[in-house]
Structures are given as structure tokens and as C-alpha cells.
C-alpha positions as CSV (number, residue, x, y, z in Angstrom):
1,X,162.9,131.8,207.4
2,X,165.9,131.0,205.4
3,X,166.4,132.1,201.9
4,X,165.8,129.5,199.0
5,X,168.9,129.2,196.9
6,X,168.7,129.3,193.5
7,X,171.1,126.7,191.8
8,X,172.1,127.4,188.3
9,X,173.2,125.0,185.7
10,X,176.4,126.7,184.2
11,X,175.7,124.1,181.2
12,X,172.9,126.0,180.3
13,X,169.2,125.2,180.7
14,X,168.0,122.1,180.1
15,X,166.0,122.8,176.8
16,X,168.8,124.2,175.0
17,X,170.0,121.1,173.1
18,X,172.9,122.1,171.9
19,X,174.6,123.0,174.9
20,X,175.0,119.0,175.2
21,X,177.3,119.6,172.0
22,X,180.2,120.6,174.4
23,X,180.6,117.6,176.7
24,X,178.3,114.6,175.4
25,X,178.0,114.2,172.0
26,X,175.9,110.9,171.7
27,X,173.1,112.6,173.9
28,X,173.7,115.7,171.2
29,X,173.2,113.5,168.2
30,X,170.6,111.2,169.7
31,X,168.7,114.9,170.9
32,X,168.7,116.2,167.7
33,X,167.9,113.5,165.5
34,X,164.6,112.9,168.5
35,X,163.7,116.4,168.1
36,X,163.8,116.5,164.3
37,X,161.8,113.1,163.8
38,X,159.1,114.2,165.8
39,X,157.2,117.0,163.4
40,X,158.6,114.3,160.8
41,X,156.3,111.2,162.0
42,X,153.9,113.5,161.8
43,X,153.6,114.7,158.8
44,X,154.9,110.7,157.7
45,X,151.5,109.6,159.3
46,X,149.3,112.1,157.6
47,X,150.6,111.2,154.1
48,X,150.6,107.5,155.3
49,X,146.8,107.8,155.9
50,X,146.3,110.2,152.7
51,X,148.1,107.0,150.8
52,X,145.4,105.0,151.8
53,X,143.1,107.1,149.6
54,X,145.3,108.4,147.0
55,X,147.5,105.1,146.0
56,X,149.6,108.2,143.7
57,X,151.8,109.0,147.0
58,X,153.7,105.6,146.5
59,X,157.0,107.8,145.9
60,X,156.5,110.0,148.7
61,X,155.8,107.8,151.5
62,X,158.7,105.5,150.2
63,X,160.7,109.2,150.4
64,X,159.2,109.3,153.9
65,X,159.6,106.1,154.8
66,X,163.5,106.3,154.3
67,X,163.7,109.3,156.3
68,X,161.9,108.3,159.3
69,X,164.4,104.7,159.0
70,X,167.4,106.8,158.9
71,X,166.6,109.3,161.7
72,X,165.3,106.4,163.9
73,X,169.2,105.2,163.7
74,X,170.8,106.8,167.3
75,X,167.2,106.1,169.2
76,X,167.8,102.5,168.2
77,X,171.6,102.5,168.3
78,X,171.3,104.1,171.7
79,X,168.7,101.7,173.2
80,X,170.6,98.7,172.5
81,X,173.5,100.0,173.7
82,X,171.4,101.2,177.0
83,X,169.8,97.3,177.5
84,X,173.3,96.0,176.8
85,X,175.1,98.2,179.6
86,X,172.4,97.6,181.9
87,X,172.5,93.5,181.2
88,X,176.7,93.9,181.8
89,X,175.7,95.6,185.2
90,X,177.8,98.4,183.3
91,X,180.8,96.5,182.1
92,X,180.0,97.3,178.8
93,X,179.6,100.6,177.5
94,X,180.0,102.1,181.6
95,X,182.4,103.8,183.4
96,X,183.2,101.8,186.3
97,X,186.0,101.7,188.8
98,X,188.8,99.5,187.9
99,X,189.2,97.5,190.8
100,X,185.5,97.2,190.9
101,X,185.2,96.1,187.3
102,X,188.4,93.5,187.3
103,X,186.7,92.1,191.0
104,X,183.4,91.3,189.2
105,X,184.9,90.2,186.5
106,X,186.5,87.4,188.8
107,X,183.6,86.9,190.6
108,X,181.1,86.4,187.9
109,X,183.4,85.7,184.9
110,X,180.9,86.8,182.3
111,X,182.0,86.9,178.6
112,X,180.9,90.1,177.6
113,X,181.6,89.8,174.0
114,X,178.1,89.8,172.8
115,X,177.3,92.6,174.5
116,X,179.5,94.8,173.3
117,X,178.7,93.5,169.8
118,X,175.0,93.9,170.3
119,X,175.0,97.4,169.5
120,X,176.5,97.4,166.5
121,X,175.3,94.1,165.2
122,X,171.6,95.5,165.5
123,X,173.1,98.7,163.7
124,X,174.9,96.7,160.7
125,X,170.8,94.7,160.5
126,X,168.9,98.3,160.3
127,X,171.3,98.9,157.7
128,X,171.1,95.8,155.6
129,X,167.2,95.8,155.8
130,X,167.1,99.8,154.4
131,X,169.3,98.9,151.8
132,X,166.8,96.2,150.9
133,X,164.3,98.6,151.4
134,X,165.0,100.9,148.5
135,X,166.4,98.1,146.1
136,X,163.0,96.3,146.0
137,X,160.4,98.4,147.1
138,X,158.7,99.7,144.5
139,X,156.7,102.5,144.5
């Protein structure tokens, strides 16, 4: 019987967040912001469902409100940015060959504009709508 090889990932193990830091940023950012919201929603829902009976945590669950809108920012920035690389077949956003990306360009002469917009539109409303947030939500 042969030996089993054990591969190693020279990155660093697959938990260790941070070791993303070094070679893809987004996923860093995107990882962290994930790993922080998570204890975050949380606690957000338990004082969500303690407002309910206490109507004096208006202040706080606006407070909490804001944070969970503000660390939801790269999950959404990143999933419109994943649908509109995936609706470009990768033109947008990917890293495709250039012969391959000029020859489907010619074949299915798709304006990709939009697409590459879509990200950042979405990103400019999330921002608009938490500005109106805390100008006229009272708590």
C-alpha cells in the first residue's frame, strides 16, 4: 500500500482569516466584516425582541440597527458584484484571456456597461437609504 501524501497549504490553514490579507484583500474584508456581524445579529436580535417589551431601547436598536447596515456593506457589495460577473459570463469583474474575452465580445456584442455599474449603483442606494435612516428615524 502506498503512502497518503499529505498536502499542505503554504497560505496557511483555511480558518486563519487573515492569512487572506496577503493576496486577496476583498475576500479579507468581506471575511472579516462576516465573521464580526455574526455574534453582532445576535445580540441585534435579542435587543430587537427585548424592544418589543421594553419600547425604552428605541436608541439602542437604532445604534444596532446602524451597525448591522454598515457591516452588511462588502456581503452586499460582493454579491452584486458576484451575480454581475456571473450574468457577463466573467467579462465583468473576471479575469479572462484576452483573445477569449475580445472573441466573445465579437460574437455576442453585449454592452456591459450596466454591469459593471451594478455594483456600485446598489452600493451608492445602501448608502443613500442609511443616510435617510438616521436623519428621520427617530428613536
Amino acid at each position: 500500500m502506498g503512502e497518503k501524501k499529505k498536502l499542505k497549504d503554504l497560505r496557511g490553514s483555511q480558518s486563519r482569516i487573515f492569512r487572506l490579507r496577503s493576496f486577496y484583500l476583498e475576500g479579507f474584508i468581506h471575511a472579516i466584516f462576516y465573521r464580526i456581524q455574526i455574534p453582532v445579529s445576535i445580540i441585534y436580535g435579542i435587543i430587537l425582541l427585548s424592544w418589543l417589551f421594553y419600547p425604552g431601547l428605541a436608541l439602542t436598536v437604532k445604534a444596532f440597527t446602524a451597525l448591522v447596515w454598515i457591516l452588511f456593506i462588502p456581503q452586499l457589495f460582493e454579491s452584486v458584484k458576484g451575480l454581475a460577473l456571473s450574468m457577463s459570463r466573467g467579462m465583468v469583474f473576471g479575469k479572462l484571456n484576452n483573445e477569449y474575452a475580445h472573441l466573445y465580445r465579437l460574437r455576442y456584442k453585449k454592452n456591459l456597461v450596466h454591469l459593471r455599474l451594478a455594483p456600485y449603483l446598489v452600493l451608492a442606494i445602501w448608502i443613500i437609504g442609511f443616510i435617510a435612516m438616521i436623519i428621520w428615524w427617530y428613536p
